[in-house]
C-alpha positions in Angstrom: 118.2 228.8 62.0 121.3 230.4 60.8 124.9 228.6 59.3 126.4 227.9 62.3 123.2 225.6 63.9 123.3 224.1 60.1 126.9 222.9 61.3 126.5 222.2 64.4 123.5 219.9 63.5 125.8 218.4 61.0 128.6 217.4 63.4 126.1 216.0 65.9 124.6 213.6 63.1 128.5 213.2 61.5 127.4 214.2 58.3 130.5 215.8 56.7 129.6 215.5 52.8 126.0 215.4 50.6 123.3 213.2 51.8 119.6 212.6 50.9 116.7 212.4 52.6 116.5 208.6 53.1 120.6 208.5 54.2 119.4 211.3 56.7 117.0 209.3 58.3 118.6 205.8 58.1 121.4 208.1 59.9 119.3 209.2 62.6 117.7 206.1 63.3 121.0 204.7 63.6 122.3 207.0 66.3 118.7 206.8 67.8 119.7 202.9 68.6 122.6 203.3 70.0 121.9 206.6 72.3 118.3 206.2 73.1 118.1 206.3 76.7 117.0 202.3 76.8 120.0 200.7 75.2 123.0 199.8 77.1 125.2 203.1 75.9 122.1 204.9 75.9 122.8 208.8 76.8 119.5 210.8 77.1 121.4 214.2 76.6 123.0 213.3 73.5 119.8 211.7 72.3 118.0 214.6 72.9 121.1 216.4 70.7 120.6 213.7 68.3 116.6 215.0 67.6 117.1 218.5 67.6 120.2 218.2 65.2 118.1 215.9 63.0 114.7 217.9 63.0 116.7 221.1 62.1 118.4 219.4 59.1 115.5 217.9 57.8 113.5 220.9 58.1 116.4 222.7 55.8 116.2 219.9 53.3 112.7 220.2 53.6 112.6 224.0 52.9 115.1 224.1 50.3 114.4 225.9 47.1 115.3 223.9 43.5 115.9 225.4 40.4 114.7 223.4 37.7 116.4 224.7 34.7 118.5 222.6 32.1 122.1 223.9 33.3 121.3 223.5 37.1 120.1 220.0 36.7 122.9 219.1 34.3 125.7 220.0 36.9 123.4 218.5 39.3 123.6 215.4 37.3 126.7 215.4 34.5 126.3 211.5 33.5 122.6 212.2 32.6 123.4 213.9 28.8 123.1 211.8 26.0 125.7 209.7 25.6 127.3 211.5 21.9 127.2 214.3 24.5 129.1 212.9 27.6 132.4 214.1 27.0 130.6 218.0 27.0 131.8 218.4 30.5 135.1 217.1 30.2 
């Protein structure tokens, strides 16, 4: 996979900002309703797009490396300091 799959996988699924797992695949079974080849406005190319855009996505958000150390998970998460330290990022 390089970038340009990545945003081409994106635009298929019309992801255009962050998104989780779970909004991932509420996504794609969404668009899987409406173009699976059954339904009414069913299209079986662009359900076919519609699987290989969201397997390749979820296999980078599967493969994706975390860092677990204090100052990647506190820009990860800003609101999560104590709350004498909240205004620390401001």
């Amino acid at each position: 996979m390089n970038y340009e799959e990545l945003q081409k996988a994106l635009e298929v699924l019309d992801i255009v900002t962050r998104i989780t797992q779970s909004e991932l695949k509420e996504r794609y079974l969404e668009l899987s309703r409406i173009y699976h080849p059954d339904m009414p406005e069913g299209n079986e190319k662009k359900f076919k797009e519609i699987n290989e855009a969201y397997k390749l996505v979820d296999e980078y958000m599967q493969n994706y490396r975390f860092s677990f150390d204090e100052d990647e998970f506190y820009t990860q998460n800003p609101f999560s300091r104590k709350s004498k330290d909240w205004f620390y990022n401001f």
